[in-house]
N, C-alpha and C positions, 0 to 999 in steps of 0.2 A: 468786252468790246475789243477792236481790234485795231491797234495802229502800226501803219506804215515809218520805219527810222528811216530816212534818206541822207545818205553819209555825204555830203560834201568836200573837193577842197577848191583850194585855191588854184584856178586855172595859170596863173601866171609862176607861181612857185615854182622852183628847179624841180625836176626828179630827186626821187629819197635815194641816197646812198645805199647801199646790198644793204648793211648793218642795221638802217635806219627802216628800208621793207622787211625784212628779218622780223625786227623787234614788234613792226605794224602787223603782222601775218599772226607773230603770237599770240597779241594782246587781244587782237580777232578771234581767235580758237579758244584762248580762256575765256573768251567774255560771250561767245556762244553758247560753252560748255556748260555756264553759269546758268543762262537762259535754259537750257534744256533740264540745268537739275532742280529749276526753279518751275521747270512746267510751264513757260511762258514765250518759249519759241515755238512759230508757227511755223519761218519759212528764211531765208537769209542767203545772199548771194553778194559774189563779188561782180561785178559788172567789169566790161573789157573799153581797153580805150575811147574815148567820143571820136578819135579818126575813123574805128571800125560802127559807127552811128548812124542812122537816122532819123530824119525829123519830117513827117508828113502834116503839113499847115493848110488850111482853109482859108482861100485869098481870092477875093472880088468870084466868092461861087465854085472855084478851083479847088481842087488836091494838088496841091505843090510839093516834093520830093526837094530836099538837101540833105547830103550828104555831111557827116562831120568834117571835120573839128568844127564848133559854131561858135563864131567869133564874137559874135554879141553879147556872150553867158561872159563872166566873170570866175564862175564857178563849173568843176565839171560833176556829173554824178557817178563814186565809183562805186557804190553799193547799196544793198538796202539790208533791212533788219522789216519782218511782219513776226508783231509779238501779239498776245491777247494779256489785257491787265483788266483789272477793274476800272481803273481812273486816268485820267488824263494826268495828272499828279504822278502815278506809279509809271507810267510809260516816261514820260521828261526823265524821272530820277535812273531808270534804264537807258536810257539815250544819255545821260553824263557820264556813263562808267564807258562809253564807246572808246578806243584808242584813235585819236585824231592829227594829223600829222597839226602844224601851227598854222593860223588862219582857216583851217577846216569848221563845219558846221555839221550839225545834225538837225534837220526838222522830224518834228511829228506832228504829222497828218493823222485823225481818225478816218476810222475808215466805214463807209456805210454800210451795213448789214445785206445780204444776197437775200 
């Protein structure tokens, strides 16, 4: 099966020091690396600011268009991980080894079969 890792952080948190995305960028590429010599990466990106975002909502019948930053979110989404595992169990234990700055999150979502 296959599920989607959604890397969250904290929207309010400062930007990361050079040193501090440095060390995020590595821990990113080994923990890829791992994925791929594990046979269980599908697909894995890093996503670009929520200022360069969109969000298209369905409101009283409408297509509504905003633009980012979206002030309401607490969190922003800056990447994702699509692995294939056997279990809901082995995909969490993959989403812990993620490098998360402090206050960041990981969900896992499965995903439904095409």
């Amino acid at each position: 099966m296959r599920y989607i890792l959604l890397i969250n952080s904290d929207k309010a948190a400062p930007p990361p020091q050079k040193a501090e995305m440095e060390a995020l960028m590595q821990g990113h590429q080994r923990f890829g690396e791992e994925l791929q010599a594990a046979r269980k990466m599908v697909h894995g990106e890093r996503l670009r600011p929520d200022e360069e975002a969109s969000r298209v909502r369905l409101k009283a019948g409408q297509r509504q268009v905003t633009d980012g930053p979206f002030t309401e979110t607490k969190e922003v989404l800056g990447g994702f991980y699509l692995i294939e595992c056997d279990t809901k169990k082995e995909a969490v234990e993959w989403a812990k080894k993620i490098p998360l700055r402090e206050g960041g999150s990981v969900e896992v979502w499965p995903i439904w079969p095409m």
